[in-house]
C-alpha positions as CSV (number, residue, x, y, z in Angstrom):
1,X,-3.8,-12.8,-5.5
2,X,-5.1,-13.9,-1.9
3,X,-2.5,-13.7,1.2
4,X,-2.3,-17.2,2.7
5,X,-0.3,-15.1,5.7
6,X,-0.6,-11.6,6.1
7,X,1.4,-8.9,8.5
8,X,0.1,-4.8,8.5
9,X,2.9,-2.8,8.4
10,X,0.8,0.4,8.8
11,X,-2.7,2.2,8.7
12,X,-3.1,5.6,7.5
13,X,-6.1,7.7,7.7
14,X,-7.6,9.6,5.5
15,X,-9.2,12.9,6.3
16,X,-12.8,11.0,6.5
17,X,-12.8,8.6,9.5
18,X,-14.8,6.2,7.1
19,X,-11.8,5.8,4.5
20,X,-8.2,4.7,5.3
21,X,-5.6,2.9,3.4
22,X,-3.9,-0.4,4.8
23,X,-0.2,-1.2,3.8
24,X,0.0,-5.1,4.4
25,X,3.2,-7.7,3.6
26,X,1.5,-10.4,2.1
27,X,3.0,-14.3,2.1
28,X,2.4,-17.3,0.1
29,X,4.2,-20.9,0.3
30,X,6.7,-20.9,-1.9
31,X,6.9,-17.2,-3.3
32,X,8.7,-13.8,-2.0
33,X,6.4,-11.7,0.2
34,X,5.0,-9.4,-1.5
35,X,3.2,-5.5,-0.3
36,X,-0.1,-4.5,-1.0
37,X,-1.5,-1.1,-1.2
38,X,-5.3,-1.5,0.0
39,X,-7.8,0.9,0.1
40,X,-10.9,0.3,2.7
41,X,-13.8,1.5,3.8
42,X,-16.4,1.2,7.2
43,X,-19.3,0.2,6.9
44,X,-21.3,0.0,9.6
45,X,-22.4,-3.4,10.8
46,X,-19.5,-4.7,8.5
47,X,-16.8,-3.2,9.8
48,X,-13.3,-2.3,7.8
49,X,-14.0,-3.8,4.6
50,X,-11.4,-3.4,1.0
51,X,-12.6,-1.6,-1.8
52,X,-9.8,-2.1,-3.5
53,X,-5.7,-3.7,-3.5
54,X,-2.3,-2.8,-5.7
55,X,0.2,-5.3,-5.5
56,X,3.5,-4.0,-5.7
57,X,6.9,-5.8,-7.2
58,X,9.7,-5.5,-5.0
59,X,11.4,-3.1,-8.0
60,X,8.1,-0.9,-7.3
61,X,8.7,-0.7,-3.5
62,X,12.2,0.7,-3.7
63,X,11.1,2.9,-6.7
64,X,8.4,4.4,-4.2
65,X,10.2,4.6,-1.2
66,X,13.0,6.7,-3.2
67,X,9.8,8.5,-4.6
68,X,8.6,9.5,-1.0
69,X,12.4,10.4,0.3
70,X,12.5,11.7,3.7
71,X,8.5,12.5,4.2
72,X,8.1,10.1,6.8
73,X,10.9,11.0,8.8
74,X,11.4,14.9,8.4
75,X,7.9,15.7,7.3
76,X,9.5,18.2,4.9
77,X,7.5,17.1,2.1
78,X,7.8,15.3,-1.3
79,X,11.8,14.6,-2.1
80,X,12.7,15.8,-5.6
81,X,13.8,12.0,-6.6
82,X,9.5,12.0,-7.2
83,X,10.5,13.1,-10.8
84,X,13.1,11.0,-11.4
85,X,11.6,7.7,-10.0
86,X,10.6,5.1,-12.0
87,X,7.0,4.5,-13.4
88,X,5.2,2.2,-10.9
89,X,3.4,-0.6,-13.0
90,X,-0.2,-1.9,-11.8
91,X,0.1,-5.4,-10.5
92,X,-3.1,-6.2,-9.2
93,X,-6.3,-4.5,-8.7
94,X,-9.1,-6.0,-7.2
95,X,-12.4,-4.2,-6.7
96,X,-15.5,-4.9,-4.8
């Protein structure tokens, strides 16, 4: 599913500065907005190009943000509610 009007809510890079993954709020006429998990790649003369997407239903985004607990904001690591969080369900996956 295409994004008729996208917003990136974040960029995080990966350990290789060819490889990062994009987290974007996608919007389409007449449907919730809905977030995508995207992975990319550079390549040169191309630029930032996705190798692949995960759509996630809004159920999934609360089920990972419980998942991830405080890492973001304490940087404590992974919150013990990972066990107990619901299974996320594949979407979407597009491939190049």
């Amino acid at each position: 599913m295409g994004c008729s009007r996208q917003t990136v809510i974040a960029t995080l890079p990966s350990t290789s500065d060819r490889e990062r993954i994009e987290l974007v709020l996608c919007h389409q006429p007449g449907q919730a907005a809905r977030l995508q998990l995207r992975q990319q790649s550079w390549g040169d003369g191309v630029g930032w190009f996705t190798q692949s997407s995960v759509e996630l239903e809004p159920e999934q985004v609360t089920g990972l943000k419980l998942a991830l607990g405080p890492v973001g904001r304490t940087g404590r690591g992974i919150s013990p509610a990972v066990k107990a969080a619901p299974v996320l369900r594949l979407v979407q996956a597009d491939s190049a």
